[in-house]
C-alpha positions as MATLAB code, in Angstrom:
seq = 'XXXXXXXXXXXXXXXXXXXXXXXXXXXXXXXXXXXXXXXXXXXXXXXXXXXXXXXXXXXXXXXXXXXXXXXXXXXXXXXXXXXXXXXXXXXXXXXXXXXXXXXXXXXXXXXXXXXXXXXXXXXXXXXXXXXXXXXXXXXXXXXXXXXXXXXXXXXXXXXXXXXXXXXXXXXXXXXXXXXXXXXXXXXXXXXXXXXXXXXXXXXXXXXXXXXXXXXXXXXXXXXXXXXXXXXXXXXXXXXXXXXXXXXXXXXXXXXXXXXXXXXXXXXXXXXXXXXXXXXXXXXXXXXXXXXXXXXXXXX';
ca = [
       0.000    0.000    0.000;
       1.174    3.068   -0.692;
       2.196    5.505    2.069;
       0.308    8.466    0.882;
      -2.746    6.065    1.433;
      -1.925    4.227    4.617;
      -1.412    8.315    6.041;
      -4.382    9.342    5.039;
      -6.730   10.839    8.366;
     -10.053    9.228    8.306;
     -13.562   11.542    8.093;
     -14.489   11.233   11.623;
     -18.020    9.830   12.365;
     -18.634   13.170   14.763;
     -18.976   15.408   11.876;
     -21.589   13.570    9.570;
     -23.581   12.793   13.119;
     -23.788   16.485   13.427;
     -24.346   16.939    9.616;
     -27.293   14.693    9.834;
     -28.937   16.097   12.771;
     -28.580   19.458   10.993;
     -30.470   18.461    7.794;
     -32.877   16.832    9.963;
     -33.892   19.497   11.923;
     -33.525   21.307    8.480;
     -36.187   19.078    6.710;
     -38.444   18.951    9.606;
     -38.544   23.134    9.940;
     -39.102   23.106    6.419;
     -42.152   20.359    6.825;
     -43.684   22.267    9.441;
     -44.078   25.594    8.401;
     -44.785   24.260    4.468;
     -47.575   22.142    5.915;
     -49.150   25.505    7.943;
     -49.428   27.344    5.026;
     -50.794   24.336    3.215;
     -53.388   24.191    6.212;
     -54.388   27.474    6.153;
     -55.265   27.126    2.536;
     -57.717   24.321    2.848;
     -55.590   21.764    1.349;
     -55.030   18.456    2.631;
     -52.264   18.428    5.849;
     -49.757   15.535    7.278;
     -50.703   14.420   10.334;
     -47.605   14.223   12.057;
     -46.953   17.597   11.747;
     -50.588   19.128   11.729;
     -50.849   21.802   14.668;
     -47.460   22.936   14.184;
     -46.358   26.190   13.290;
     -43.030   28.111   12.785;
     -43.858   30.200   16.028;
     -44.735   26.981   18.448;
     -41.776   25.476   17.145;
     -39.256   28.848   17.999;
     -37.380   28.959   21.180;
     -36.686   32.839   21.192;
     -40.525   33.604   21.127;
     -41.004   32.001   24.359;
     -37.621   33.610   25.837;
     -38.724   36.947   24.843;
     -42.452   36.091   26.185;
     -40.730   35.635   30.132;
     -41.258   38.800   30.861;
     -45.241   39.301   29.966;
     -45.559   35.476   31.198;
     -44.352   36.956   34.656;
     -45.613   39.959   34.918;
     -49.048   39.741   33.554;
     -49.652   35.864   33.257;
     -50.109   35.997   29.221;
     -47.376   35.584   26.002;
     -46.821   37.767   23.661;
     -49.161   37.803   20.675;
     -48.671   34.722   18.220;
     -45.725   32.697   20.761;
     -47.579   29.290   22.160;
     -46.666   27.529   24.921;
     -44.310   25.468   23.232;
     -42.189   27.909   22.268;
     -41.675   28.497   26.682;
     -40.886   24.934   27.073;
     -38.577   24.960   23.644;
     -37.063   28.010   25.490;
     -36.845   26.559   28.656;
     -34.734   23.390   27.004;
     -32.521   25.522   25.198;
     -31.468   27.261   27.794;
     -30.994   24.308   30.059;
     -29.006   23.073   27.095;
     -26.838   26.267   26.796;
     -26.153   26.143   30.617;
     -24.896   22.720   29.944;
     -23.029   22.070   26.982;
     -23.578   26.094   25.393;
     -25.317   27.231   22.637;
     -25.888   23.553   20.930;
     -29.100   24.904   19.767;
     -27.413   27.356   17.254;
     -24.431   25.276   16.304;
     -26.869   21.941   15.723;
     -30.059   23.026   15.162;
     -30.817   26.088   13.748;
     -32.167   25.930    9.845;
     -30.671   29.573    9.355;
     -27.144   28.211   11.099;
     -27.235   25.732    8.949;
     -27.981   27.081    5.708;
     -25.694   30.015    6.326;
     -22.614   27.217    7.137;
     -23.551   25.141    3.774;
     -23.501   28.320    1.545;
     -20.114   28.822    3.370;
     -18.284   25.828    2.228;
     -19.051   26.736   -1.546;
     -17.938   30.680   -0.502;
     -14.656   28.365    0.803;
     -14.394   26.646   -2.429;
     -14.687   30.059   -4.257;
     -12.322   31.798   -2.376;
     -10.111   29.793   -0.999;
      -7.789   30.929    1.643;
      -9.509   34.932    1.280;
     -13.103   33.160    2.714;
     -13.945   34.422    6.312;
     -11.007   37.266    5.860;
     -12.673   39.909    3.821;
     -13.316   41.691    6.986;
     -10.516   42.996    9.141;
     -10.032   41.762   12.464;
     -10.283   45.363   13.655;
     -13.693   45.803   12.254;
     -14.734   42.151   13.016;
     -13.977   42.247   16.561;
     -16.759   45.364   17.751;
     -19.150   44.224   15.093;
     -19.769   40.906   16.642;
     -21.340   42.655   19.508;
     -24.132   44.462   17.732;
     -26.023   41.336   17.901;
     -25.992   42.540   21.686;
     -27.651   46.183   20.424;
     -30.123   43.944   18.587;
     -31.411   41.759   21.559;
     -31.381   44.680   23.511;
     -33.971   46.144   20.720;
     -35.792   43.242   20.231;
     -36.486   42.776   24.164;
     -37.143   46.313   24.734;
     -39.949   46.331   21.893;
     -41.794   43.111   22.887;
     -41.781   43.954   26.525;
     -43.159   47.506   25.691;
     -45.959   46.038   22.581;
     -46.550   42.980   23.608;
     -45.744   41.875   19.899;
     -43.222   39.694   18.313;
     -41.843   42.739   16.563;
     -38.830   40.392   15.832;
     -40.772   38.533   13.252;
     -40.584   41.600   10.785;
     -36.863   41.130   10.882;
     -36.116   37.785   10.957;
     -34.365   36.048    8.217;
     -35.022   32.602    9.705;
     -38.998   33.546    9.408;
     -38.445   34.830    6.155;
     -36.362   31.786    4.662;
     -39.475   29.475    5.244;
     -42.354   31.774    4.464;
     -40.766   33.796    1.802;
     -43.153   32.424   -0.715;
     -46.475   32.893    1.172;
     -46.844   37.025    0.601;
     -47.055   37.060    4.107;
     -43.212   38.323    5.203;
     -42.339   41.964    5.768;
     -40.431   43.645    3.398;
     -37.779   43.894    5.688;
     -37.346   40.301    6.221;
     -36.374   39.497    2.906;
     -33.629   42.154    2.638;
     -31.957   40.707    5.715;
     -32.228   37.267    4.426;
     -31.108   38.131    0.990;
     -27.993   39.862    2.747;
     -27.597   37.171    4.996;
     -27.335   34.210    2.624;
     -25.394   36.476    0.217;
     -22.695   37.563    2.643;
     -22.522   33.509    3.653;
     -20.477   33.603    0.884;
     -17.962   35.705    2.057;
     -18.312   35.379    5.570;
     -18.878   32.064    7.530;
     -22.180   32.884    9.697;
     -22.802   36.389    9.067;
     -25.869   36.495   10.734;
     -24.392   34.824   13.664;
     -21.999   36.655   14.305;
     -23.789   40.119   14.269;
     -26.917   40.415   14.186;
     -28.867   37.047   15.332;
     -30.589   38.105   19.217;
     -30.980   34.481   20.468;
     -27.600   33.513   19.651;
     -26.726   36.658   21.123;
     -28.561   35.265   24.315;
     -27.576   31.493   24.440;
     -23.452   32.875   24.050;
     -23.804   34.602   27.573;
     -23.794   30.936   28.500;
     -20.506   30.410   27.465;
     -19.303   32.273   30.301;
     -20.306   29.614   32.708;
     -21.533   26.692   31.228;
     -21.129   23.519   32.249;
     -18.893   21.466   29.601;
     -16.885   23.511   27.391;
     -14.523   23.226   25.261;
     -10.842   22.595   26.588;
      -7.324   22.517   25.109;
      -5.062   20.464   26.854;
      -1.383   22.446   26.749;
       0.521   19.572   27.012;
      -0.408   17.470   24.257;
      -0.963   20.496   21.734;
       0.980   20.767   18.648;
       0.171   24.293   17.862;
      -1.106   23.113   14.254;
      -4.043   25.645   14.858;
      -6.149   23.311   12.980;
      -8.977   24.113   15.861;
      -8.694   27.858   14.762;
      -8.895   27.187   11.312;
     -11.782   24.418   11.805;
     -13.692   27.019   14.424;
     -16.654   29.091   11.866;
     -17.008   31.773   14.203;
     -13.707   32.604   13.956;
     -12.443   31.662   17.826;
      -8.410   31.687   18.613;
      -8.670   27.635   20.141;
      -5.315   27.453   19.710;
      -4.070   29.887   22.441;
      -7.195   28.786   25.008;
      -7.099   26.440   28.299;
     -10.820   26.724   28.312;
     -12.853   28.367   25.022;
     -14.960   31.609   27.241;
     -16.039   33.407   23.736;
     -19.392   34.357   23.870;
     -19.491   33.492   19.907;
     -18.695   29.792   20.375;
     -21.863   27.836   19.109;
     -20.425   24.356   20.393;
     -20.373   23.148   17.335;
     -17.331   20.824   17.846;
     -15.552   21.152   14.682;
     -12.268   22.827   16.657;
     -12.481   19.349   18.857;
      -9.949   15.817   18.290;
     -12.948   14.267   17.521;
     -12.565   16.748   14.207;
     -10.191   18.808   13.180;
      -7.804   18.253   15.786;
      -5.306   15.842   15.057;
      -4.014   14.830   18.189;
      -5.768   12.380   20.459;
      -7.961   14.161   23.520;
      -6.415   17.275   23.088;
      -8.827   19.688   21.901;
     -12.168   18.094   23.752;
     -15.282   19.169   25.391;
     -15.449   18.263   29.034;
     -16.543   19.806   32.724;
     -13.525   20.377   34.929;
     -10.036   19.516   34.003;
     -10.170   17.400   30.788;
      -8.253   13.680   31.323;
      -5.263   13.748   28.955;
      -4.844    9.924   27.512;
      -1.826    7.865   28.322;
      -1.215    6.811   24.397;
      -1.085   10.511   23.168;
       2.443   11.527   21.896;
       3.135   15.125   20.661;
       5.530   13.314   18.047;
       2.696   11.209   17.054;
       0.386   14.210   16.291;
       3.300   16.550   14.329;
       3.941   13.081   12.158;
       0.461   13.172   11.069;
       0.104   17.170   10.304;
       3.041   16.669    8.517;
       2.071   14.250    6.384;
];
């Protein structure tokens, strides 16, 4: 056999499991809110789906709803109580293991990080570094300025103003007449700057991811470099889609990591249990060699 082939890294079964749990979620979305629309036009709906709507299945409607749901005892018009316990469960999830609702689930996520590896194949080694790091850095924290808004506004109308805006609305309803104007725009910027930019949205404008990333701060399992076994490869940072230095970190604290994974050894990394997601101080294993790991990058 030749060597080339017998030093070849395997795909790792990590990544399709999280591929296939984002085009399920993906196709299911896209069921849902298809078969609404179908529903509300007299025409035949699946029963496994029928009920459901885009707004019982959204977490962020029934986060944004806490405050009426406490103070008055009612939700905010159009979020059902689904959407609280969806909330509920994402944030129990974030507290956990982070934002695994964003980096998983999400349609938008998802579609945005697809339209990104074809922006990677276009642009090669210029994808993701259009915009300076000295631009990138304070514009990720607008998405802050927008949950602020978007808070603010519901509390004060009682009204999913959010829905006007959203691109993730928009991308399954865009055919129905029914989304605003503005919706549209965003999503037409949003999937057009994919190309260019892994995640725009993400990054700086998206409210709930904005929300679930304060959990970063203190979750439960995050994602940990172990020093001592690192190679410095910076595969993680070039693996990472929202642009996170793993490569430099003992434990990953940005509030723009979407657990995801990809940065992890059960990825990109090439060294055994060295880039891993764990609660405390992660176990480094016994038949891990640095010399092992630069052999392989090498090759």
């Amino acid at each position: 056999m030749a060597s080339g082939a017998s030093t070849k890294k395997p795909k790792k079964a990590s990544r399709w499991i999280r591929r296939a749990v984002q085009i399920l979620f993906f196709a299911l979305v896209a069921t849902i809110a298809t078969n609404e629309i179908l529903s509300e036009r007299g025409i035949t709906a699946l029963s496994f789906v029928e009920g459901a709507s885009l707004h019982a299945i959204c977490p962020f409607g029934g986060v944004v709803s806490f405050w009426q749901l406490v103070t008055a005892g009612t939700l905010v018009k159009k979020v059902h109580e689904s959407s609280v316990a969806l909330g509920v469960i994402a944030i129990a999830l974030a507290a956990l293991f982070g934002p695994v609702v964003c980096g998983w689930i999400c349609p938008l996520g998802s579609l945005q990080e697809w339209l990104g590896a074809l922006g990677r194949t276009l642009f090669k080694k210029r994808y993701n570094a259009f915009i300076p790091g000295r631009v990138d850095k304070p514009l990720r924290y607008l998405r802050y300025l927008s949950l602020a808004w978007v808070s603010y506004m519901t509390i004060v109308s009682g009204k999913l103003v959010f829905q006007d805006y959203d691109p993730y609305f928009a991308l399954f309803n865009f055919w129905t007449g029914e989304v605003a104007i503005a919706g549209l725009v965003i999503l037409g910027l949003t999937l057009v700057l994919s190309l260019f930019v892994e995640r725009p949205f993400c990054k700086y404008a998206c409210p709930f991811g904005a929300f679930l990333g304060l959990f970063n701060l203190f979750r439960v399992f995050s994602v940990k470099r172990v020093a001592s076994t690192c190679i410095s490869c910076k595969a993680c940072d070039r693996a990472c889609p929202m642009s996170i230095t793993v490569s430099t970190s003992g434990t990953v604290r940005d509030h723009q990591c979407i657990s995801c994974l990809k940065c992890t050894s059960e990825d990109a990394c090439p060294v055994e249990a060295t880039v891993v997601l764990a609660a405390g101080k992660p176990r480094v294993a016994t038949t891990t060699l640095q010399a092992t790991g630069s052999e392989e990058v090498s090759r």
